[in-house]
Each structure stands twice: as C-alpha cells, then as structure tokens.
C-alpha positions in Angstrom: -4.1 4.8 20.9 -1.1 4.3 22.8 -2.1 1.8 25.6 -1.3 -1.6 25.5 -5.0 -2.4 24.6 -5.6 0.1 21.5 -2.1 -1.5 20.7 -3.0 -5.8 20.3 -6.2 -4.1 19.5 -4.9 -3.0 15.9 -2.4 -5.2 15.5 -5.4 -7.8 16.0 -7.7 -5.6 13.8 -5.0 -5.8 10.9 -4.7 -9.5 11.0 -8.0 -10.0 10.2 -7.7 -7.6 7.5 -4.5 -9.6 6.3 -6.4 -13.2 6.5 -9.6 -11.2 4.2 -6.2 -10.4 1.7 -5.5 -14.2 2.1 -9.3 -15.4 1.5 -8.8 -13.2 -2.2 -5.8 -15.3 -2.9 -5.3 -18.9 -4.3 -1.8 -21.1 -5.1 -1.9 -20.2 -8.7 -1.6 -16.3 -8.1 1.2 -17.2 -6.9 2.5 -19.6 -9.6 1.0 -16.7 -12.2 4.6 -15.3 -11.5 6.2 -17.5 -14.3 3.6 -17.0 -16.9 4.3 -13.3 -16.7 8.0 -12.8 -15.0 8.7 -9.5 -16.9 5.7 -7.6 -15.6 6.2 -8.7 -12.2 9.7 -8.3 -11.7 9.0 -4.6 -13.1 6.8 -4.0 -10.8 8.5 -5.3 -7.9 11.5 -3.2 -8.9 9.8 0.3 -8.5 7.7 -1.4 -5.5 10.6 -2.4 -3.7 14.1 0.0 -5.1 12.6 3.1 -6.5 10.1 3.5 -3.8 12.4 3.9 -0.7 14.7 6.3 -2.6 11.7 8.7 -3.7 10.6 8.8 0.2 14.1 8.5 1.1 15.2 11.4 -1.2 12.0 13.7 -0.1 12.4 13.0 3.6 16.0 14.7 2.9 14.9 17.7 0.9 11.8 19.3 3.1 14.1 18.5 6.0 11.7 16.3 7.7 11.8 15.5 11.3 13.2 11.9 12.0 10.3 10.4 13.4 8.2 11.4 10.2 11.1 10.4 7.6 10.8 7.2 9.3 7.5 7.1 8.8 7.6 7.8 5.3 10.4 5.6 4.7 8.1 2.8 6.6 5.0 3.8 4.3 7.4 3.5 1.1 8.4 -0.6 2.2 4.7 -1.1 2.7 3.0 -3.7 0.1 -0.3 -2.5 -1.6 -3.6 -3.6 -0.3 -7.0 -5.3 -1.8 -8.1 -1.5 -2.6 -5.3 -1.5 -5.5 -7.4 -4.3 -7.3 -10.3 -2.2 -6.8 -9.0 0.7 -8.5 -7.3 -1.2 -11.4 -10.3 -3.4 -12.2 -12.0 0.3 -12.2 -9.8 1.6 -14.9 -9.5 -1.5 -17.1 -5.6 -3.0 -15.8 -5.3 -6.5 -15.4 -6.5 -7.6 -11.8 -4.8 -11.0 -12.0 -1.6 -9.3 -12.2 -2.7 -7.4 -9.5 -3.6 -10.2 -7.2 -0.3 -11.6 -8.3 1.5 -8.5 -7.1 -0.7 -8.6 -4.1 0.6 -12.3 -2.8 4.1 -11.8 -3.6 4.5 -8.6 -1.6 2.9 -10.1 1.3 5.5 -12.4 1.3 8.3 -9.9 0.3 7.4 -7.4 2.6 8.2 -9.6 6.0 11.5 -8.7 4.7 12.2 -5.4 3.0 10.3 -3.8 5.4 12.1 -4.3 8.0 15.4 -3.5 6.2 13.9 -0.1 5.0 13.0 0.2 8.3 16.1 -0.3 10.6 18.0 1.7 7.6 15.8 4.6 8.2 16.2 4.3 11.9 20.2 4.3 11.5 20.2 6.9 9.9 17.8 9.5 10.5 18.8 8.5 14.3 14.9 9.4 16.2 15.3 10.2 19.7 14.5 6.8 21.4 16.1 5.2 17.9 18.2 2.6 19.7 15.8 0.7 21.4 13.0 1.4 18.0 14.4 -1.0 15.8 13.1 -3.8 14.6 15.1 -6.6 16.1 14.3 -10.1 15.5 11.3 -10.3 18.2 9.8 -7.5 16.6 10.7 -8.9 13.1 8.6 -12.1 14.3 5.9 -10.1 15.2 5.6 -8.8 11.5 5.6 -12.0 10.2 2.9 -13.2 12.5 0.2 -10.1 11.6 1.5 -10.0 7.8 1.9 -13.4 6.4 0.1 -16.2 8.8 -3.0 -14.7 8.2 -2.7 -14.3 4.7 -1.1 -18.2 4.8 -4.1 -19.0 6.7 -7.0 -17.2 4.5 -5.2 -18.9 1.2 -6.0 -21.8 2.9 -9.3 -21.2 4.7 -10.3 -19.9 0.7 -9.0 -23.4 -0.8 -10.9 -25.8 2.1 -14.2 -23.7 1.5 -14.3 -21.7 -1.5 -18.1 -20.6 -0.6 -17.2 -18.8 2.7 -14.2 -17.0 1.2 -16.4 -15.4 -1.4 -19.3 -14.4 1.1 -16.7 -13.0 3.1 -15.2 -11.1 0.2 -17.3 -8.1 0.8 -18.0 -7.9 4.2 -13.9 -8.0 4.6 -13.3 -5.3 2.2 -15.9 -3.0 3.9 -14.8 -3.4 7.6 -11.4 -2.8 6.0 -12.5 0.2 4.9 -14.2 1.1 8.0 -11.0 0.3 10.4 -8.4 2.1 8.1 -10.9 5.3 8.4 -11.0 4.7 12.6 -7.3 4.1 12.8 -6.7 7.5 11.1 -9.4 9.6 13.4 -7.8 7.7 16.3 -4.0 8.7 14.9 -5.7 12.1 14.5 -7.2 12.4 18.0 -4.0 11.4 19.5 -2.0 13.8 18.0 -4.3 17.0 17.8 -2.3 18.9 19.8 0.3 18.5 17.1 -1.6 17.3 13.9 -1.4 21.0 12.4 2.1 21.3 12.4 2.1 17.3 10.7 -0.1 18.6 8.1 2.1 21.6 7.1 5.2 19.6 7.4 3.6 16.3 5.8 0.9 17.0 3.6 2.6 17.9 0.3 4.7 15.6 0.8 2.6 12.9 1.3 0.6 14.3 -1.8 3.9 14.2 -4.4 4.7 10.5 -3.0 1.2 9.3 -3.6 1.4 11.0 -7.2 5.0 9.5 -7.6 4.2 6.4 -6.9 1.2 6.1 -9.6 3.1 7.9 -12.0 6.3 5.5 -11.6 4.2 2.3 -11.2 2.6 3.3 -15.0 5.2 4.9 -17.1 8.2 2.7 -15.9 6.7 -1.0 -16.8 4.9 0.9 -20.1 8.4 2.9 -21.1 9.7 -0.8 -21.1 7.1 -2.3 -23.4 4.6 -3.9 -20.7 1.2 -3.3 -22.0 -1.6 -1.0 -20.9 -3.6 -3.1 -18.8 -0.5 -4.5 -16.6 1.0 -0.8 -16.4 -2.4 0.3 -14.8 -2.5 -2.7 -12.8 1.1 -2.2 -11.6 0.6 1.5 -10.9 -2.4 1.2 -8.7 -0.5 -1.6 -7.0 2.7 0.5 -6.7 0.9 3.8 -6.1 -1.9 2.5 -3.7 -0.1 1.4 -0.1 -1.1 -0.5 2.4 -1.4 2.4 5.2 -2.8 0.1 7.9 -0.1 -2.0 7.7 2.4 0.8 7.7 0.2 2.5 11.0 0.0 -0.9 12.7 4.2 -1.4 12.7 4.2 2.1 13.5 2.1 2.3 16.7 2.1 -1.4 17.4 5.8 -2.6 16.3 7.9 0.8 17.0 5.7 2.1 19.8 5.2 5.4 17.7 2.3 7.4 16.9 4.1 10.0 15.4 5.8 7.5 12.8 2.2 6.9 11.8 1.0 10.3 10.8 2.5 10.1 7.2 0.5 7.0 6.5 -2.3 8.2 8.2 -2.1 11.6 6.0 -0.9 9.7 2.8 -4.3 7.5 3.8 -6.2 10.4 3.4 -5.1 11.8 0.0 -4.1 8.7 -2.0 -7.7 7.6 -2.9 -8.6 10.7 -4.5 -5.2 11.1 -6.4 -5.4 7.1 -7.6 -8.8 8.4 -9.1 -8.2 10.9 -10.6 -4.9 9.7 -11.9 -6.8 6.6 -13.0 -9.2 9.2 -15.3 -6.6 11.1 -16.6 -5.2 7.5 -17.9 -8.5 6.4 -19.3 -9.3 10.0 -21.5 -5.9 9.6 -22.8 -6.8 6.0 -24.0 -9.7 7.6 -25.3 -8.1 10.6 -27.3 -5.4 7.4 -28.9 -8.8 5.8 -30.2 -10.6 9.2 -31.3 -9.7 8.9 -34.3 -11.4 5.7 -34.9 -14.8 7.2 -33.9 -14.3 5.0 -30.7 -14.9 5.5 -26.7 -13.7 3.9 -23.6 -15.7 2.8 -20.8 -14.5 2.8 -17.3 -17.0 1.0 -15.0 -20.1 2.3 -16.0 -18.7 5.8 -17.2 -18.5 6.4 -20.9 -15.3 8.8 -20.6 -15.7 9.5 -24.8 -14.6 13.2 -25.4 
C-alpha cells in the first residue's frame, strides 16, 4: 500500500470517485445556498468548528498516539460523501440540502483540511512531523484529487445530462467497492499492528461516528431547522468521506498509520448512521401515534 504505485493508484482511484460526486452535482446546488442560508451555515458550523474540537478533544483524553490523533483530526476536516444522501433520502431528510452540503464542502474542504491538518501536526508533533505537513505542493495536490474532478463531473453532468445519470450507479457502486479494498489493503498493511489500532481506536472511532450524527441532528433542530434538513445535515455531518481522509493519509502525508482511524471509522459508521437513522424515524412515529398515524422509511412501515 505503501509503494509509489498503490500510492497514484488511490489517489487516482479517488478522483474518479470525486468526478462521480461531481456528475451528482449541478450550478444551482450550489446557488441553493441563498434560498436556505440558515440551514447551511448550521451545518457548516458543526461540519467545520465542532467537529475538529470533538476529535481534537478525544484524541487528548484516551491519550492517543500522534500518528492516530492526526488521523482523527484529518477524518474530523473530511467533507461527507454521496453515501450521506443515500442514508438521508433513506430516512426522509431533504436530499437537496444534502447535495447542497455536498458541493460546498468539496469546495471548503481544499481549505480547512489542510489547516486541521498542519494544526494537528504542530501540535501532536508525530515522529517524521516536520517534513508531514502539508505545504503548498502538497496543498495543490488536494485541490487537484478533491475539486478538479468534482469541477470537471459538474460539467461533464451539464454537457451530457444522459451519461451523468447512467453513470450515477455504476459510480456509487465501485465507490463502494474501492472504499471496502482500501480498508482490507490498510488492514493488510498493518496486521502486524492492527490489534493494538483496534483497542486504541475502535471506541473511539465508535463515539465520533455517534457524535457526529447526534450533533449534525439536534444542533440545526435545537435552533428551529426543521426535521427533514436536521436529518439531512446529520447524515451529512455524521457520515465522512473516509476515502478522502485515507487517500491524504497514505497518498498526501505518506502514512498508513494516519489512515487506520478512517479506515476503522469506515467500518462502523454505516451501521451506526442506520441505526441512528431508525431510532430518528420511531421517534417521528411515537410524535404522530396519537393521531393513529405511521411513518414509512423506504419501504419499512416503522408504526409501533
């Protein structure tokens, strides 16, 4: 996973994943910003403050290792991914604010992350941390695997609408497919090692992901955004884009080790979003008992 190969491999691998994001997108989920400013700049508040402090704050109390509290601190500045809009459109949120959120990170990201990043690196000081960060080269080299190919599936999606939506699926599926192979490989790497990650990582990994959903819901709904864009900002919030975060990791920073916690967060965060997604939806459904009524969620009646 290391070589030079397996590296312009993924970070080759990813922008194709980024120009499928792109070939979701159009101008006006862009411009969907000003019809619904409050939601978004919500959103983007937990997505891009509260985030970094919850990783920051549990990288400091279980005493991680610096390579993995830069890890976690790189998974925290990572956007969310097309899976997000899958899960909201699952549970009922509003998928065009998702989509919304979607585009804007992408574009936000080539930025925060790599100020969450170099922070983390100054000061959680890794062995090797001098010469990790992400000067302006490296900087470059995020923009060029994050935004160009979004830029150039937004357009490639406007010049011929019908090939953006056959590719829709096949995109989503090899995403799928290359997220699960990048973790194995991260795995495989590391299995001399990958059961002391687990014990050290793990929970940890499990609290963020649960943070993360929890915080992208009852923040935006505490501050009167409704239902359907709190779901759609806590999937978006609570759902990461761990490729991206593994790619910078192994690719960027030359690190496998910084890419265990998104590897491991990769691995539990699907299940939690699901089940966090349920526990949302019965409680939607206990609010309208009384009116003899039931929600459906996908094709599941969830009615008591």
């Amino acid at each position: 996973m290391s070589s030079e190969f397996a590296t312009v491999a993924l970070s080759v691998t990813l922008a194709i994943i980024m120009f499928g994001l792109g070939l979701s997108l159009t101008i006006g989920d862009f411009s969907r910003v000003v019809r619904h400013p409050r939601a978004v700049a919500i959103a983007l508040g937990c997505q891009l403050i509260l985030l970094p402090v919850i990783a920051f704050g549990l990288a400091r109390l279980f005493d991680l290792s610096p390579m993995l509290a830069v890890g976690m601190m790189l998974l925290a500045a990572s956007p969310g991914g097309t899976t997000a809009n899958l899960f909201s459109h699952l549970f009922r949120g509003d998928v065009a604010l998702n989509v919304t959120l979607t585009a804007v990170n992408s574009v936000i990201a080539v930025v925060t992350l790599p100020l969450v990043t170099n922070f983390a690196l100054d000061y959680f000081n890794p062995p090797g941390g001098g010469s990790l960060g992400l000067q302006f080269s490296k900087v470059v080299q995020i923009f060029a695997i994050v935004l160009v190919p979004v830029a150039v599936g937004v357009s490639a999606r406007r010049m011929w609408p019908s090939f953006a939506r056959r590719m829709d699926r096949p995109v989503r599926t090899g995403s799928a497919v290359v997220l699960a192979l990048v973790i194995v490989g991260t795995v495989i790497t590391e299995r001399n090692n990958i059961s002391g990650y687990l014990a050290d990582i793990g929970l940890i990994a499990l609290i963020f992901s649960v943070s993360s959903l929890v915080v992208g819901y009852a923040v935006p709904r505490g501050l009167g955004i409704t239902d359907r864009q709190s779901i759609a900002s806590s999937m978006e919030i609570g759902i990461h884009n761990g490729t991206l975060a593994i790619t910078i990791a192994i690719s960027v920073l030359d690190s496998v080790q910084m890419a265990v916690p998104a590897a491991v967060y990769a691995v539990v965060t699907f299940p939690v979003a699901a089940l966090f997604g349920w526990v949302i939806a019965r409680g939607r459904s206990s609010a309208r008992d009384g009116a003899g009524k039931s929600v459906t969620v996908g094709d599941l009646d969830l009615a008591p």
